[in-house]
TORGUPA-238398 format. One line per field, with one value per residue (C-alpha): residue number from 1; y, x, z. Coordinates in steps of 0.001 Angstrom, whole numbers. Each point is the difference from the previous one (the first is absolute). Last residue first. Example, Ala and Ser with C-alpha at 12.3 -4.5 7.8 and 13.67 -1.06 7.14 Angstrom:
2
n <- 2 1 $
c2 <- -1060 -3440 $
c1 <- 13670 -1370 $
c3 <- 7140 660 $
! end
This chain:
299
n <- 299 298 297 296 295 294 293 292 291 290 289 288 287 286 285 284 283 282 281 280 279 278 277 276 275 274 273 272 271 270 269 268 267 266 265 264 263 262 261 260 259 258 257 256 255 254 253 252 251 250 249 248 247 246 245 244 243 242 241 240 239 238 237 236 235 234 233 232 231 230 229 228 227 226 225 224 223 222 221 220 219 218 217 216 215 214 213 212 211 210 209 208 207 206 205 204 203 202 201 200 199 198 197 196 195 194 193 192 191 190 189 188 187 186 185 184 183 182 181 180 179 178 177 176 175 174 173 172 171 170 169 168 167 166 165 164 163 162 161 160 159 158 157 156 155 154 153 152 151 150 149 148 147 146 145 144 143 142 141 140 139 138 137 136 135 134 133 132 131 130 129 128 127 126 125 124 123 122 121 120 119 118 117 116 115 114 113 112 111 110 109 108 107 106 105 104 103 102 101 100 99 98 97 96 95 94 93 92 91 90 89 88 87 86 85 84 83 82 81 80 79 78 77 76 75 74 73 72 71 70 69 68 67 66 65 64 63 62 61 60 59 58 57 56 55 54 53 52 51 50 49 48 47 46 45 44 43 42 41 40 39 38 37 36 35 34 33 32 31 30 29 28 27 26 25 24 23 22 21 20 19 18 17 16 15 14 13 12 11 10 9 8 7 6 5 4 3 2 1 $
c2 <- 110775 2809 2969 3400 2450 3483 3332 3334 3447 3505 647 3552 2106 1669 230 -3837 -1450 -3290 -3064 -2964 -3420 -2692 -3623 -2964 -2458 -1147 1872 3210 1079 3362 2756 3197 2004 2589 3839 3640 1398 455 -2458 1621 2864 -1081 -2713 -2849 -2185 -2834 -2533 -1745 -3054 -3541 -2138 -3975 -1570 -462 327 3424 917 2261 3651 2259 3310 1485 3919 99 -2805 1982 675 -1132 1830 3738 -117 -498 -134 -2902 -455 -3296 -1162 -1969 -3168 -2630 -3306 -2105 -3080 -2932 -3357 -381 -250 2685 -817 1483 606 953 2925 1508 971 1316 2785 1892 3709 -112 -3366 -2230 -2033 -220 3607 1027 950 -3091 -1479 -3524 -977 -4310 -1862 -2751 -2446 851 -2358 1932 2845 -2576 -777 3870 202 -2978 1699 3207 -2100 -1991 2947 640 2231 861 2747 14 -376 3464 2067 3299 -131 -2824 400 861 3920 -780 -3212 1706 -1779 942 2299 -1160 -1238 -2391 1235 -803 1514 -1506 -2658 -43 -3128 -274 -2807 68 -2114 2427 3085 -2578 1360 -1036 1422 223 2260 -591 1274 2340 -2478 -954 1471 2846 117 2068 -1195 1817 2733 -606 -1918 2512 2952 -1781 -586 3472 1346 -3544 -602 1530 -491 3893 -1588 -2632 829 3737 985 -3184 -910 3522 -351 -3190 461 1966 -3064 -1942 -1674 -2077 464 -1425 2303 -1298 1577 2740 2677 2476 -1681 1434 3658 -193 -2914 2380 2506 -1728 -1426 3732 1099 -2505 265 4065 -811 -2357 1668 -2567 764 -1302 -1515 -2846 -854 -3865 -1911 971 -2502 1257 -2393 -583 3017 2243 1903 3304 1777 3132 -1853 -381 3540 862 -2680 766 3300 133 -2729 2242 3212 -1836 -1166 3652 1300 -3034 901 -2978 -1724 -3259 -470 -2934 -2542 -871 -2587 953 -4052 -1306 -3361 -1661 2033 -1177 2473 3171 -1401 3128 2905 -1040 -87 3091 1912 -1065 1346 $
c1 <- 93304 -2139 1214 1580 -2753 1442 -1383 -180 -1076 -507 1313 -90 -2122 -1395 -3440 708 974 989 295 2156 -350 2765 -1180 2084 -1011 3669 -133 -1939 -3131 -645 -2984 90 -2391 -2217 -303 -1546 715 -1099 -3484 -3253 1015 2454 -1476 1639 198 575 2410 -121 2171 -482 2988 -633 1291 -3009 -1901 -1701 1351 3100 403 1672 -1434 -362 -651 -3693 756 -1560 -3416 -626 -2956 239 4148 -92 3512 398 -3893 -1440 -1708 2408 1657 2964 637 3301 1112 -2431 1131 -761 -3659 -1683 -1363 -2975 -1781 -3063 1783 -397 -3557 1274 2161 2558 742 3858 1164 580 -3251 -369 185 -2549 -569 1568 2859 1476 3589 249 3098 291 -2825 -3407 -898 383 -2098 -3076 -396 -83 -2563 -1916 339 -1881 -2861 -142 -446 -3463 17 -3045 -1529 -3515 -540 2859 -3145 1664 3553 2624 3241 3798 -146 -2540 -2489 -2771 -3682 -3123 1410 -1731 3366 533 3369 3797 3427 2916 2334 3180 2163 2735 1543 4075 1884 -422 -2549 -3133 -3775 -2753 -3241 -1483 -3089 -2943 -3443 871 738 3600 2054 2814 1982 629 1934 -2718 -1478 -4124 231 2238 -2622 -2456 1858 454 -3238 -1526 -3511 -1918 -3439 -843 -2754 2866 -195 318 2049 1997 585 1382 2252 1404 3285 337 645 2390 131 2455 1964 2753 1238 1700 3000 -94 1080 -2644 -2225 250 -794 -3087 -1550 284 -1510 -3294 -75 58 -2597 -2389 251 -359 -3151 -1466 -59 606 3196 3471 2339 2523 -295 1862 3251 1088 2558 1698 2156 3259 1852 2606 1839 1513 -382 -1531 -2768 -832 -258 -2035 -2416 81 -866 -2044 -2431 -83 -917 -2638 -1871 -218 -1571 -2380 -1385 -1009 3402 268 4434 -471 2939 3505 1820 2777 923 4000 -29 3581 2449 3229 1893 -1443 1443 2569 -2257 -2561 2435 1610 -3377 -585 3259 $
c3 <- 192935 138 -2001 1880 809 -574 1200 -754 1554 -820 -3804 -1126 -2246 3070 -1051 -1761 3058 -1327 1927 -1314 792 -1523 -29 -265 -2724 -1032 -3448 2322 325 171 1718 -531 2944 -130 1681 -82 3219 3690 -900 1162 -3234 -1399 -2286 -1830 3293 1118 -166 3186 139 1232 1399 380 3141 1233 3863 -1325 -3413 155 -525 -2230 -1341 3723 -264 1056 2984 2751 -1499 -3583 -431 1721 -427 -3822 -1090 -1749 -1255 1342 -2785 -1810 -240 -589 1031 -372 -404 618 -785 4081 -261 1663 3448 -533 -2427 2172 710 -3136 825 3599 -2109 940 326 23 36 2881 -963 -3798 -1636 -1956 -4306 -607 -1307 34 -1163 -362 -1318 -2177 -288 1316 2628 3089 -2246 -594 3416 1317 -2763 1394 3759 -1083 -1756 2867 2382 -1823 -3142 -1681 2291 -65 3544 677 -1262 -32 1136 -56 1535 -716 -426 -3048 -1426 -1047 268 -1865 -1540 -3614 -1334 3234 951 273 1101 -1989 1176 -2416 -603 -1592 -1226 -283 -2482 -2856 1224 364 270 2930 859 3410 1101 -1976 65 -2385 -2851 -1714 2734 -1977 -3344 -2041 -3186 -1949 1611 249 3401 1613 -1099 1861 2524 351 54 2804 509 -2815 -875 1016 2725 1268 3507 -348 2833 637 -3999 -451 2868 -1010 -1753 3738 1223 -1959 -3265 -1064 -3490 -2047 -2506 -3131 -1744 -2514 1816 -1543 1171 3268 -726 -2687 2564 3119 -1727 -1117 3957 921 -2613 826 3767 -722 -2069 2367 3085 2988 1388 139 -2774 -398 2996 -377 -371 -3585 -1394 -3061 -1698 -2222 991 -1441 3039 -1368 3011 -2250 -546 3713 167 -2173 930 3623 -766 -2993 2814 2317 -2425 -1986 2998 1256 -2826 -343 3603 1579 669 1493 -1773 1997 -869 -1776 -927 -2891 -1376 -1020 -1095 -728 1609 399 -2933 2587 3233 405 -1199 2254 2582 -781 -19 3136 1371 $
! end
């Protein structure tokens, strides 16, 4: 029946995106195969798509070589679509940078790599954690995980580790970007490596946004592998959720790996002539859809 939906509201698409998030492999062998399989398979759905958006993990560990060789791959197989990738970091995009604290003079493989593909895009310096891009009337804004480039402090799981003093952003900082997205014009999708409160695995960091601004559609995340009984507890299998005291849905879309996650999985995101949203979640082990979801367009 999914199919036939997608099949059915195919002339009122106008942006179509493949959303997708910690593939945190260490072993290049192994992140090869996950990612051949969801990309083999979503290529045979026939789904053209005008963006990538890569909510965070895109590797695990701290050798350098296999980080190197995995973020090396990962460019070679996603280029090849031709459309831009949008990036946060999460994590595990961190695990070098919290074992050596900046003694190899690098903080982040794959961003790295993100900021030398043209079209990539992802935050602007390290220390950051908000960027902003538009997809037609939409802005979207993605909320990356941060650091000092030296490890001094790491901004992961929602909190502030190392020397939490130095830490750049005060609660202002968090509320000024919440100000900025009520007055964005057109309609607002946010993504994140976390949930916001409600979600699976939250974070407190994104809880000093709070309340979102109404204009706010949709949010979509990571890290808390579908699946993945030992992390995300009692809710392992919930995609859908709301945000805390909001009537604003936010959607787990993790993950590329099978081996914490149950399966291999993304999510197609469309927006529609009339700005309605239709979620679709891909279980790319499976090769069938899951789950979707439409959000009809506020009047």
């Amino acid at each position: 029946m999914i199919d036939t939906v997608l099949q059915s509201v195919r002339a009122q698409v106008l942006h179509r995106v493949w959303v997708f998030s910690d593939l945190q492999q260490s072993i290049p062998a192994e992140a090869r195969r996950c990612l051949s399989t969801a990309v083999d398979d979503f290529r045979s759905l026939g789904l053209p798509v005008e963006q990538i958006w890569y909510l965070g993990d895109a590797v695990e560990g701290a050798r350098l070589d296999h980080l190197e060789e995995m973020a090396a791959m990962q460019v070679e197989v996603l280029t090849s679509f031709g459309v831009p990738l949008r990036y946060v970091l999460g994590n595990h995009d961190f695990d070098l940078l919290t074992q050596d604290k900046g003694r190899s003079g690098r903080a982040a493989i794959f961003r790295d790599a993100v900021l030398r593909t043209p079209g990539w895009r992802t935050t602007d310096s390290i220390e950051s954690f908000y960027f902003s891009v538009r997809i037609g009337e939409f802005t979207v804004a993605f909320f990356s995980d941060h650091a000092d480039p030296m490890g001094r402090w790491i901004s992961t799981h929602g909190t502030v580790h190392g020397e939490a003093s130095a830490y750049p952003h005060d609660a202002a900082a968090y509320r000024q970007v919440r100000d900025e997205l009520a007055g964005a014009a057109g309609p607002v999708i946010t993504c994140s490596h976390y949930a916001f409160a409600g979600g699976n695995r939250p974070s407190s960091l994104h809880d000093l946004m709070l309340p979102l601004p109404a204009n706010i559609r949709l949010h979509l995340y990571g890290h808390a592998h579908i699946g993945d009984a030992v992390w995300a507890g009692k809710d392992l299998y919930r995609k859908i959720a709301t945000v805390d005291h909001h009537p604003l849905i936010q959607c787990d879309v993790a993950s590329l790996e099978d081996g914490r996650g149950s399966a291999t999985r993304s999510m197609v995101l469309e927006i529609y002539r009339d700005r309605s949203l239709g979620l679709f979640f891909r279980n790319h082990s499976t090769r069938r859809w899951e789950e979707s979801l439409m959000l009809d367009a506020q009047r």
